[in-house]
N, C-alpha and C positions, 0 to 999 in steps of 0.2 A: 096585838093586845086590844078586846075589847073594849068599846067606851063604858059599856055597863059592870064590867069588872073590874073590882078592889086588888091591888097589887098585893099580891102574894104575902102573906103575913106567918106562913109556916115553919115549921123551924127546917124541913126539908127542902126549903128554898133561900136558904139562907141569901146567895147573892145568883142574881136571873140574869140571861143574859136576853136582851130584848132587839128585836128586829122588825124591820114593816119600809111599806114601798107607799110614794106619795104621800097619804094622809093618814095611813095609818105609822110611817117614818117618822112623819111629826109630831105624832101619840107618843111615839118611843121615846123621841128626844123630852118629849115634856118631863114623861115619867121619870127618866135620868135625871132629869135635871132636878126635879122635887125629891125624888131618893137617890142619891148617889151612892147613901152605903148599901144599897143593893140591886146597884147594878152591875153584876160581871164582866158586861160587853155590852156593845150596840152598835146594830148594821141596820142604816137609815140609806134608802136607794129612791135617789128621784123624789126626793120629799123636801118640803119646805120647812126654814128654821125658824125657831122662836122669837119670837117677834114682842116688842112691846109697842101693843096696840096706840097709847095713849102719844106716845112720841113718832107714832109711823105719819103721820100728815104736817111732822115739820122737814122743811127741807133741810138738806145740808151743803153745807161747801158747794157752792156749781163745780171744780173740778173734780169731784168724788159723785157728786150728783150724777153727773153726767152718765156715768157708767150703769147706770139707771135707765136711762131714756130710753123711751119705747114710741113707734111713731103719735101713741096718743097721750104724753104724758104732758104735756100742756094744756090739756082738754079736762084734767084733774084737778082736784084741789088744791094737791099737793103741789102738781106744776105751775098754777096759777100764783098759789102762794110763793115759789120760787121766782119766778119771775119777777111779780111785783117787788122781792124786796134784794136781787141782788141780778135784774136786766141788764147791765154792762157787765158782769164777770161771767155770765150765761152765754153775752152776744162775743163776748172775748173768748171763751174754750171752744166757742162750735167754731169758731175763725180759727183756734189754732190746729183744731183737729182737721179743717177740711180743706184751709186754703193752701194754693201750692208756694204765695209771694208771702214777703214781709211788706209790712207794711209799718206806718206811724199815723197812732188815731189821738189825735189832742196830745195828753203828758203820756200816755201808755202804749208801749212798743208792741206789736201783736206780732207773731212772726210762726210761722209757721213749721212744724218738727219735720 
């Protein structure tokens, strides 16, 4: 679906089914999602989902964050933001994910899966 094209308003198109790969996948998904009563179908391949921009630079939970991490996600805003406001539950998932011992750090047990 073009950017510069108006979704179909004809009566011969009653309900479209829409598809796109990469960044045109995530045109389709928008579309769906602002017209749902006419969309038939949607095959979105290798494309990015909608996002709300306004909340994409707060972190969340370090253990759901984490599946996130990229080697330069500390180097971001968003990771910098993470850190400063939750560095011991950050330095506690990369310990439980990497280390092979259990350990005891102050009151909090770290132990490795």
């Amino acid at each position: 679906m073009s950017s510069n094209r108006r979704y179909p308003d004809t009566k011969l198109h009653e309900e479209i089914a829409l598809a796109g790969y990469d960044w045109g996948g995530r045109a389709a998904c928008i579309a769906a999602a602002l017209r749902p009563d006419r969309c038939g179908g949607l095959a979105s391949v290798n494309s990015y989902l909608i996002q709300d921009i306004a909340k994409a630079a707060i972190p969340v939970a370090p253990f759901v964050e984490s599946g996130l991490w990229y080697q330069f996600y500390f180097l971001t805003e968003r990771g910098r933001t993470g850190l400063t406001l939750s560095r011991r539950e950050i330095a506690k998932t990369i310990w439980m994910r990497n280390s092979p011992i259990e350990i005891s750090c102050g009151r909090t047990e770290f132990a490795a899966r």
